[in-house]
C-alpha positions as CSV (number, residue, x, y, z in Angstrom):
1,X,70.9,15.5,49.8
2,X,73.3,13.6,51.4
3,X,75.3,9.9,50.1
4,X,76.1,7.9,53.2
5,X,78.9,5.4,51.9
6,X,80.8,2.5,53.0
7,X,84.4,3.3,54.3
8,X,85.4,-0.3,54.1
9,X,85.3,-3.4,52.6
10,X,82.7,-5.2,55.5
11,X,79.6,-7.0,55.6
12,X,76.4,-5.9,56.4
13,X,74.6,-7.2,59.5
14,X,71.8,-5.4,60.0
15,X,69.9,-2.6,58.6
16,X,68.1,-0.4,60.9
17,X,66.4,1.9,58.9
18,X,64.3,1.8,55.8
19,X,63.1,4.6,52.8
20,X,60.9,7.2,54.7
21,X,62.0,7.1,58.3
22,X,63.1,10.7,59.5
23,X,66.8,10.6,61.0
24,X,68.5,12.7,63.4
25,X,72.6,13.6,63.2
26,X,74.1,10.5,64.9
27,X,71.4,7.9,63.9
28,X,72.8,4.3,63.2
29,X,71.6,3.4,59.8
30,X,73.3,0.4,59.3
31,X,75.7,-1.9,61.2
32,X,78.7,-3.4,59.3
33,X,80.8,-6.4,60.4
34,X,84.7,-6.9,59.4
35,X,87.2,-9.3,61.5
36,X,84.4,-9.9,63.7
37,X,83.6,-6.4,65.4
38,X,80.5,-4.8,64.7
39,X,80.8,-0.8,63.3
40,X,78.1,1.7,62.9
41,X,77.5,3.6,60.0
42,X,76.1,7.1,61.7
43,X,73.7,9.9,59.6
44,X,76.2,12.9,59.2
45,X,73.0,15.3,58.8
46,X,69.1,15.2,59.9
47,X,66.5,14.6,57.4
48,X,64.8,11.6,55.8
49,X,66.1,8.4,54.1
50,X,65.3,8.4,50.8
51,X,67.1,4.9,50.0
52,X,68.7,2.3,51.4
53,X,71.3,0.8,49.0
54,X,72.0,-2.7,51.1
55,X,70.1,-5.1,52.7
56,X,71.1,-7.5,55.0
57,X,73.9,-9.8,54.1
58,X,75.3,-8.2,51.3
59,X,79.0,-7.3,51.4
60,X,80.2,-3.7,50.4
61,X,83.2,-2.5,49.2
62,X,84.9,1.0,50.4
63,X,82.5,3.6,48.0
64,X,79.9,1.8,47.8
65,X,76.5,4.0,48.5
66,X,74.7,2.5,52.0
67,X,71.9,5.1,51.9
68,X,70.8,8.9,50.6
69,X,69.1,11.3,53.1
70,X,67.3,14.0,52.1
């Protein structure tokens, strides 16, 4: 099990996967947006979402868990 989490303080812009979907090394999960540039967050390791911890709009904070993969 793996904790994807936020490296920055940004917001989130749009969530491209959901609980359940199977993910490959290099996925985008989610896209962030800070000063006006967008940044994908990228699956470190294959295997399946098990939770999405943002949704769209929500600001996170450098820690904060953006998804688990299994």
């Amino acid at each position: 099990m793996a904790e994807v989490l936020a490296e920055m303080v940004a917001g989130v812009r749009k969530v491209v996967v959901q609980a359940g979907d199977t993910v490959s090394e290099g996925d985008t999960l989610v896209i962030l947006e800070s000063m006006k540039m967008e940044i994908p967050v990228l699956c470190e390791e294959s295997g399946v979402v098990a939770r999405v911890g943002v949704a769209e709009g929500d600001t996170v904070q450098e820690g904060d868990l953006i998804a688990v993969i299994e």
